[in-house]
N, CA, C and O atoms as a MOPAC input file, in Angstrom:
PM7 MOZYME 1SCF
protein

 N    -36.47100 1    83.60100 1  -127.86500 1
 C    -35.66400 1    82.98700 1  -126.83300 1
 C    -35.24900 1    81.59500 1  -127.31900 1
 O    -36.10900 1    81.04700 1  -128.01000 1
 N    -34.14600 1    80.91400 1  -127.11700 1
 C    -33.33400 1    80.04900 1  -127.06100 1
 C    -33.37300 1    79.00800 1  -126.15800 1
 O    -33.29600 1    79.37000 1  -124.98400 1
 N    -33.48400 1    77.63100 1  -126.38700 1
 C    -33.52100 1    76.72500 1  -125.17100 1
 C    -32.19000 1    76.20300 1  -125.45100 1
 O    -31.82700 1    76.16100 1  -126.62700 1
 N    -31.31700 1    75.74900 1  -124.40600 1
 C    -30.06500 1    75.53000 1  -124.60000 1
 C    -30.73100 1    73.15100 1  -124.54000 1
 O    -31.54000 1    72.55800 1  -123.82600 1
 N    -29.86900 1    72.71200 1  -125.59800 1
 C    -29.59400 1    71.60900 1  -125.37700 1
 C    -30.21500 1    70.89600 1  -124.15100 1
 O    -30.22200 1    71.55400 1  -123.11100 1
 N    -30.72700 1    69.67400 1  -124.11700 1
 C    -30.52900 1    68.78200 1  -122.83900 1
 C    -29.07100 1    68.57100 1  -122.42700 1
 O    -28.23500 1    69.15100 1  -123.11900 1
 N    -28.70200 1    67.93300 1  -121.54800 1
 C    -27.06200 1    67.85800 1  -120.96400 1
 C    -27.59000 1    66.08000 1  -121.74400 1
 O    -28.65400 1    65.53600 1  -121.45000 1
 N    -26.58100 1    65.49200 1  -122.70100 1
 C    -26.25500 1    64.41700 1  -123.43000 1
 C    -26.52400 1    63.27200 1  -121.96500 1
 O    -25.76400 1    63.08000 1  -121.01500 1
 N    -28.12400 1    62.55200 1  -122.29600 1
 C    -28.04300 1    61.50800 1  -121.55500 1
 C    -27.56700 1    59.64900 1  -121.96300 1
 O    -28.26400 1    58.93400 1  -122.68200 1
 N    -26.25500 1    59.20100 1  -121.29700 1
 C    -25.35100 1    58.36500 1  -121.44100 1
 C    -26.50000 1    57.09400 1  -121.61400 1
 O    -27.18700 1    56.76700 1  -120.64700 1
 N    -26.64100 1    56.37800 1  -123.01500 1
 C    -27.34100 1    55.53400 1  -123.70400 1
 C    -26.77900 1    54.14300 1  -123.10500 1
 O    -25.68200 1    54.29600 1  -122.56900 1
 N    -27.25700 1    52.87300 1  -123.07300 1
 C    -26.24200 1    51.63400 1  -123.28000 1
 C    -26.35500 1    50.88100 1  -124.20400 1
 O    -25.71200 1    49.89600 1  -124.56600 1
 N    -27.80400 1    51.74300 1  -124.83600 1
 C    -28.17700 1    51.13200 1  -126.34600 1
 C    -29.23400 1    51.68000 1  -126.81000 1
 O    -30.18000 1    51.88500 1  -126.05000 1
 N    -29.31900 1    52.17400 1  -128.69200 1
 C    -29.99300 1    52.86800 1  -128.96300 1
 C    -30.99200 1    52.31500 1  -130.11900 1
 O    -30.66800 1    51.30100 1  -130.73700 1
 N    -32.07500 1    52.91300 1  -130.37400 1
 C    -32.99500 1    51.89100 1  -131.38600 1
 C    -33.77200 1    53.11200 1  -132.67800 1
 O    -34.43900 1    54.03200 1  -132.20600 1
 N    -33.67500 1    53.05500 1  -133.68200 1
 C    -34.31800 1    54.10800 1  -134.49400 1
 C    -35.83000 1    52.98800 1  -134.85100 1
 O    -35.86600 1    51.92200 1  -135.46600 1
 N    -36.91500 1    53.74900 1  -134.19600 1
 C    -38.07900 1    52.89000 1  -134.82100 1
 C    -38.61500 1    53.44200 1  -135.89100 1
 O    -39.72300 1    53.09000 1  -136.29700 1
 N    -38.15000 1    54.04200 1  -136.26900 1
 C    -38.87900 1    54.95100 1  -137.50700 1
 C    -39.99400 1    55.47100 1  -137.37800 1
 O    -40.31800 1    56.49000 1  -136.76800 1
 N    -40.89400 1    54.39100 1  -138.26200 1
 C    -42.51200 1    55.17200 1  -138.54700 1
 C    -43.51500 1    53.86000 1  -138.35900 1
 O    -44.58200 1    53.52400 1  -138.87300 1
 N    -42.17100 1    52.99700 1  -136.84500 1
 C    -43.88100 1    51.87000 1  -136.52900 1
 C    -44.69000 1    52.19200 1  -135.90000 1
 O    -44.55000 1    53.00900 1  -134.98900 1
 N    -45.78000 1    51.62900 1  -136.21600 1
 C    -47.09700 1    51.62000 1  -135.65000 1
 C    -46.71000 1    51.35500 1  -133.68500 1
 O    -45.76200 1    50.76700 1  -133.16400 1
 N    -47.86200 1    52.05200 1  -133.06500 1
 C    -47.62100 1    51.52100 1  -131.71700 1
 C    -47.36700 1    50.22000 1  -131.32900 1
 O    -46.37400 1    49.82600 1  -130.71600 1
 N    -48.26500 1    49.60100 1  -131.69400 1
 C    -48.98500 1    48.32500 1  -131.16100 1
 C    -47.23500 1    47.55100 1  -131.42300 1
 O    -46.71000 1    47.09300 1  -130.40900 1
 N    -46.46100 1    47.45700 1  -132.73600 1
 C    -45.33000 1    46.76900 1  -133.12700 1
 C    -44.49300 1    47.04300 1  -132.28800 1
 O    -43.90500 1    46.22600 1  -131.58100 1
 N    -44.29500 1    48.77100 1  -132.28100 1
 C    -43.46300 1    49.59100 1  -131.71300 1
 C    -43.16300 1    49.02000 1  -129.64500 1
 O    -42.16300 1    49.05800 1  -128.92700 1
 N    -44.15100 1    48.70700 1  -129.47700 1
 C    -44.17200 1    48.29200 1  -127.72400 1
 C    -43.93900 1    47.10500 1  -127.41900 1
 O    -43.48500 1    46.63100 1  -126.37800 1
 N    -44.28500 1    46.59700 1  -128.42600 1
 C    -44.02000 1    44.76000 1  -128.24200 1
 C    -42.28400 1    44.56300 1  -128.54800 1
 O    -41.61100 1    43.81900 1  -127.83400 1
 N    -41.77600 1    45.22400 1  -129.53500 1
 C    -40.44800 1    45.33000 1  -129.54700 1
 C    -39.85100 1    46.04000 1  -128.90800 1
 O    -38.69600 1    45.65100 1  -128.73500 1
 N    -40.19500 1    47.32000 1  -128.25700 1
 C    -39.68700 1    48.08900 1  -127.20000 1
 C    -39.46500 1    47.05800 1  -125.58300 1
 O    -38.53900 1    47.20600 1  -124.78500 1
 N    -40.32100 1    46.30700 1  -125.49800 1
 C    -40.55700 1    45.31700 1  -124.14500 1
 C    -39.64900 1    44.45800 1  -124.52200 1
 O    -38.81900 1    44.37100 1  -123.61700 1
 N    -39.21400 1    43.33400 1  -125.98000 1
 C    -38.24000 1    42.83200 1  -125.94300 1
 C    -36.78100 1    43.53300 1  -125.36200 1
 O    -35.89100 1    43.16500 1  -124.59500 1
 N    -36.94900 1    44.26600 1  -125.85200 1
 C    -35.31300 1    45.28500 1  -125.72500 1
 C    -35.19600 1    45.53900 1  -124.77500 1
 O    -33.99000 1    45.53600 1  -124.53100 1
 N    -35.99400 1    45.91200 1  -123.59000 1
 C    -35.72800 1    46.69300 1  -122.40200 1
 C    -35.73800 1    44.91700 1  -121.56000 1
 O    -34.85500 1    44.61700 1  -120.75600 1
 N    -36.17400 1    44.54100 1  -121.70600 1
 C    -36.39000 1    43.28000 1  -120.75000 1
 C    -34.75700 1    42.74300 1  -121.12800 1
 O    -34.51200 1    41.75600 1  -120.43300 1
 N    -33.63900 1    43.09400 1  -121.98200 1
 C    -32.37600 1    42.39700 1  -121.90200 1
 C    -31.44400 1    43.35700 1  -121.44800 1
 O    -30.23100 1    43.24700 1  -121.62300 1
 N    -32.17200 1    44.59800 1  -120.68100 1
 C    -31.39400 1    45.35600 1  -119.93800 1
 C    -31.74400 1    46.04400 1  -118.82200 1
 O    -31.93100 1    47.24500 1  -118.62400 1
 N    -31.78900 1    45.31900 1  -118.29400 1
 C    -32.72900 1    45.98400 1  -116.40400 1
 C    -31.59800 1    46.90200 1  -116.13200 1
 O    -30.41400 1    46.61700 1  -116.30700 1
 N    -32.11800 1    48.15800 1  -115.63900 1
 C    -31.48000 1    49.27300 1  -115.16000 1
 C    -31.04600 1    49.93700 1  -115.86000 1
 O    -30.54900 1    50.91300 1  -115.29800 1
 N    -30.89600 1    49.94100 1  -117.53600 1
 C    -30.13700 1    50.28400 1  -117.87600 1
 C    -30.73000 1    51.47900 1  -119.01600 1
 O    -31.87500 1    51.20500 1  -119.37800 1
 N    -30.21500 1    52.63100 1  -119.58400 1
 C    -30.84300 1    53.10000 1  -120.61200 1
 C    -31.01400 1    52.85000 1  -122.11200 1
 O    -30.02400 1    52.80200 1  -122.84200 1
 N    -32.21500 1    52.69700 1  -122.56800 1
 C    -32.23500 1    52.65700 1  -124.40500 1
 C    -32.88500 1    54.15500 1  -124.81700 1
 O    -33.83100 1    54.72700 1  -124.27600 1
 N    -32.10600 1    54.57800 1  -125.89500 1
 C    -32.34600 1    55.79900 1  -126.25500 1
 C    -33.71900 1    55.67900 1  -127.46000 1
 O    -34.22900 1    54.85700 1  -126.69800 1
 N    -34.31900 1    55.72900 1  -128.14500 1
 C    -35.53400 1    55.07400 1  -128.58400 1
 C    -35.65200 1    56.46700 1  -129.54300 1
 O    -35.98100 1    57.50300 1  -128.96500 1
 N    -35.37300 1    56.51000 1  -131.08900 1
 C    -36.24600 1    57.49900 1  -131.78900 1
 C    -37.79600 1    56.82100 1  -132.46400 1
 O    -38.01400 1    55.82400 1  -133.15300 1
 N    -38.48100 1    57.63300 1  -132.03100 1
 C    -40.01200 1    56.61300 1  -132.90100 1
 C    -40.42000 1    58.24000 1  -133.20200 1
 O    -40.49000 1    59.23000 1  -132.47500 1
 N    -40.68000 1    57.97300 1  -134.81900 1
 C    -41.52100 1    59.01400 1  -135.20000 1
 C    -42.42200 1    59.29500 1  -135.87700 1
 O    -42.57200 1    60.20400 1  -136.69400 1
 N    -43.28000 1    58.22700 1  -135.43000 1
 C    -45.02400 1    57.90600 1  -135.62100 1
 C    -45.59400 1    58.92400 1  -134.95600 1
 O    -44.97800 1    59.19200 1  -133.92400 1
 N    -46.85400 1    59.81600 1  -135.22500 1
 C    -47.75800 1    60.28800 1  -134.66100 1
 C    -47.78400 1    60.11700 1  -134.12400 1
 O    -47.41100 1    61.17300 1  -133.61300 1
 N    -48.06600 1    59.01600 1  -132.73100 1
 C    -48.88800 1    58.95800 1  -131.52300 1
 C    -47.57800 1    58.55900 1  -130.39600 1
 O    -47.60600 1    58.39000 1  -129.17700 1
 N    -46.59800 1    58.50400 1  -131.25800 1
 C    -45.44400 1    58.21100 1  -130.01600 1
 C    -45.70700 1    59.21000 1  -128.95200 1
 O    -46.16700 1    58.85500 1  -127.86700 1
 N    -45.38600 1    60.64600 1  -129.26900 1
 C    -45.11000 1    61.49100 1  -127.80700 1
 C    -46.33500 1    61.06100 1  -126.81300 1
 O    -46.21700 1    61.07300 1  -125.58800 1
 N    -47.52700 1    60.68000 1  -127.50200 1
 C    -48.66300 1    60.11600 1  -126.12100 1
 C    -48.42600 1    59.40100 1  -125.73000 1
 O    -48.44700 1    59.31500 1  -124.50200 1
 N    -47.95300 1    58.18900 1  -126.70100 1
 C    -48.11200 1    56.59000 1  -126.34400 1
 C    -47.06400 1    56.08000 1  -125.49800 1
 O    -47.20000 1    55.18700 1  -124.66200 1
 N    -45.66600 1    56.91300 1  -125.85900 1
 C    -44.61000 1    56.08900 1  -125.32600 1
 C    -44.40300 1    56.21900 1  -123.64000 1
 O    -44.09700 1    55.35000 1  -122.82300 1
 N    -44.74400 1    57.90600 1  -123.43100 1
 C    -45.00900 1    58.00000 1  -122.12300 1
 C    -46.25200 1    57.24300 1  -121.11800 1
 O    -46.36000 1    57.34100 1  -119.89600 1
 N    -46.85500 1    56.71100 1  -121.77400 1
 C    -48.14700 1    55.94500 1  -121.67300 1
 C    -47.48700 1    54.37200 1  -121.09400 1
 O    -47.61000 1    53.85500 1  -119.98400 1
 N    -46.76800 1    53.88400 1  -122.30900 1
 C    -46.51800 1    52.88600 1  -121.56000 1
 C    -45.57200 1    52.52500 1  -120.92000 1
 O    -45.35700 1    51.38300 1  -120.51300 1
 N    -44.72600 1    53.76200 1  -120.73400 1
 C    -43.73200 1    53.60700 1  -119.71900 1
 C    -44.37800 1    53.63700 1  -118.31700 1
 O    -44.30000 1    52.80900 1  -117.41000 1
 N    -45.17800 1    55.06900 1  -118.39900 1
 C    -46.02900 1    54.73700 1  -117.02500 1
 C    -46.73600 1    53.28900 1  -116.86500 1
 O    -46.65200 1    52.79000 1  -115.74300 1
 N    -47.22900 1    52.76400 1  -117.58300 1
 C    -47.87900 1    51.54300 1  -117.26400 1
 C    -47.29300 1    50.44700 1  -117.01200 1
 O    -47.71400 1    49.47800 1  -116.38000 1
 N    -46.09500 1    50.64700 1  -117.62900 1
 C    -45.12500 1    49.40500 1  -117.39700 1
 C    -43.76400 1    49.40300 1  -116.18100 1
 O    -42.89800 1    48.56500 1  -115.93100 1
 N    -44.09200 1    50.84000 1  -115.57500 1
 C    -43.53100 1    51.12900 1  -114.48000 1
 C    -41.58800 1    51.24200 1  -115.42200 1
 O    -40.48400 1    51.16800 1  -114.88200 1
 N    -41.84400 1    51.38200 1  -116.50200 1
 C    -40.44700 1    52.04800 1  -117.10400 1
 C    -39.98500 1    53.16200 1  -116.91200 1
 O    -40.48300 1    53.94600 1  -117.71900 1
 N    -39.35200 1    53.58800 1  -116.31600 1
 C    -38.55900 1    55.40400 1  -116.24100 1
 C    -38.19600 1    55.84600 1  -117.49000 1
 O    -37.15200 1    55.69300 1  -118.12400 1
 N    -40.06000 1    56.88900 1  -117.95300 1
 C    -38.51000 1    57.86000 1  -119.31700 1
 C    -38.20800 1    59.29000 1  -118.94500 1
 O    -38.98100 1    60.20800 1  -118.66800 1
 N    -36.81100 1    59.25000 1  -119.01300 1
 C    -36.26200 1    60.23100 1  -118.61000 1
 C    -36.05600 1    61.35700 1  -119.40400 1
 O    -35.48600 1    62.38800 1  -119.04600 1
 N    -36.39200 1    61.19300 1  -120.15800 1
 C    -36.35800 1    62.73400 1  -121.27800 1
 C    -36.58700 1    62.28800 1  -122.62300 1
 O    -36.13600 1    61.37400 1  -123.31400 1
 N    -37.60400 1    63.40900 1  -122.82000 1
 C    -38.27500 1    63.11300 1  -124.42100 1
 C    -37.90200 1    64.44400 1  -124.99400 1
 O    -38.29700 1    65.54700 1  -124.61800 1
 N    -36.86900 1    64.08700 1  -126.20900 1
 C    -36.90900 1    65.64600 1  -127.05700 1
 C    -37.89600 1    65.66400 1  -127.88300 1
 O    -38.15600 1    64.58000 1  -128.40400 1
 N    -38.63000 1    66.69400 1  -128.21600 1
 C    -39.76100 1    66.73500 1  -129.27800 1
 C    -39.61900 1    67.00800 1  -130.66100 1
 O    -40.43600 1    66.96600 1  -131.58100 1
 N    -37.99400 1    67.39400 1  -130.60800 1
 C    -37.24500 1    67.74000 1  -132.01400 1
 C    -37.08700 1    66.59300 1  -132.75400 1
 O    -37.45100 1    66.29500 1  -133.89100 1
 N    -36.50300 1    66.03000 1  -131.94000 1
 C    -35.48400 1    64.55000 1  -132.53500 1
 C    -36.43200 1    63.59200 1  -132.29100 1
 O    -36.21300 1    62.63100 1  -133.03000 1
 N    -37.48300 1    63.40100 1  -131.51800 1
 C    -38.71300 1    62.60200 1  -131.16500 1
 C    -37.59900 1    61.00200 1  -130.78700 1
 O    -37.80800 1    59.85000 1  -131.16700 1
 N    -36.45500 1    61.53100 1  -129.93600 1
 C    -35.77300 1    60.73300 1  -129.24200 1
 C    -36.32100 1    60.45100 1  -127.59000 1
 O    -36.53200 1    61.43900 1  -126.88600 1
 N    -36.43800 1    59.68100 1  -127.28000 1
 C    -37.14000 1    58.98500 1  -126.24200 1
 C    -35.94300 1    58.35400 1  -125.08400 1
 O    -35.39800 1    57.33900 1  -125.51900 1
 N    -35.50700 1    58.74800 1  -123.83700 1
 C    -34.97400 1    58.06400 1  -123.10000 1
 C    -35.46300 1    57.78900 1  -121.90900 1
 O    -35.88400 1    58.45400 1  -120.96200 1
 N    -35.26700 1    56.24300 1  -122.24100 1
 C    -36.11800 1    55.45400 1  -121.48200 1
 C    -35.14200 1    54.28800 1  -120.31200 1
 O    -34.45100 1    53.44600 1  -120.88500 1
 N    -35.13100 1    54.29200 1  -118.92500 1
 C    -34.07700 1    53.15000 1  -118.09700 1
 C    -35.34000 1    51.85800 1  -118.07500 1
 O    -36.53900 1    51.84000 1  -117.79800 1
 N    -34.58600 1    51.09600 1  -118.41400 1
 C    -35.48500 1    49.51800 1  -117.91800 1
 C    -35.77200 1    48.93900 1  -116.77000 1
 O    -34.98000 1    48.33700 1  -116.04400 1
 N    -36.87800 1    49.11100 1  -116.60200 1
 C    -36.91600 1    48.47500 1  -114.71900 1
 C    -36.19500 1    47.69400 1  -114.22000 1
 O    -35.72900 1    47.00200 1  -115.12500 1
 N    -35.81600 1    47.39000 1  -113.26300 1
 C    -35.11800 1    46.00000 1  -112.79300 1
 C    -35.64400 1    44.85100 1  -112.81700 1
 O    -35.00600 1    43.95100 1  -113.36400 1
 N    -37.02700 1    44.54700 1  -112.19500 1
 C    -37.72700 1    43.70100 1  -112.43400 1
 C    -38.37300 1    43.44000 1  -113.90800 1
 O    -38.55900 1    44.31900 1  -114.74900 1
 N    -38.72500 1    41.85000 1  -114.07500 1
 C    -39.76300 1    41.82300 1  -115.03600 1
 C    -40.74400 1    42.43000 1  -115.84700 1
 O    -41.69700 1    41.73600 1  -115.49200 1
 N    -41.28500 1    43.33100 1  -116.79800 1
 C    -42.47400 1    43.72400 1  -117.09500 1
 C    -43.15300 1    42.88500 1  -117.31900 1
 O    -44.32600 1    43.10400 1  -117.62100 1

C-alpha cells in the first residue's frame, strides 16, 4: 500500500540543520522561532534523536508542530505568539 503525500504545508521560512546535535539544534531553533510569532519554519534536522527530541520541545515550549515527515525528517513547526 501507498501513502499519498502530505497536502504541501505553506513555510515563511525554512532551516536545513543537518546533523546538529540537540542541545545546538534548540538553542538555534528558539532563536529563529522567537523572530516569527505565528508563523511557520519548516526545520530538516537529521540527527538521531530529532524525531523524539523535536516533538519534545515543542511540547515543552508550547510550539505547534504540525507535521513531521519521517522520510525527509522535515519538521513543521508555527511559533507561538508569545515569548518562549
Amino acid at each position: 500500500m501507498t501513502h499519498a503525500p502530505p497536502p504541501p504545508i505553506e513555510a515563511a521560512a525554512s532551516w536545513d540543520a543537518g546533523f546538529m546535535g540537540c542541545g545546538e539544534l534548540v538553542i538555534d531553533l528558539r532563536k529563529r522561532l522567537k523572530t516569527m510569532p505565528g508563523e511557520v519554519l519548516c526545520l530538516t534536522a537529521r540527527d538521531s534523536g530529532a524525531p523524539e527530541d523535536i516533538p519534545a520541545w515543542c511540547r515543552m515550549t508550547r510550539n505547534a508542530l504540525i507535521h513531521h515527515d519521517p522520510l525527509t525528517q522535515r519538521f513543521w513547526i508555527r511559533a507561538r505568539l508569545e515569548e518562549a
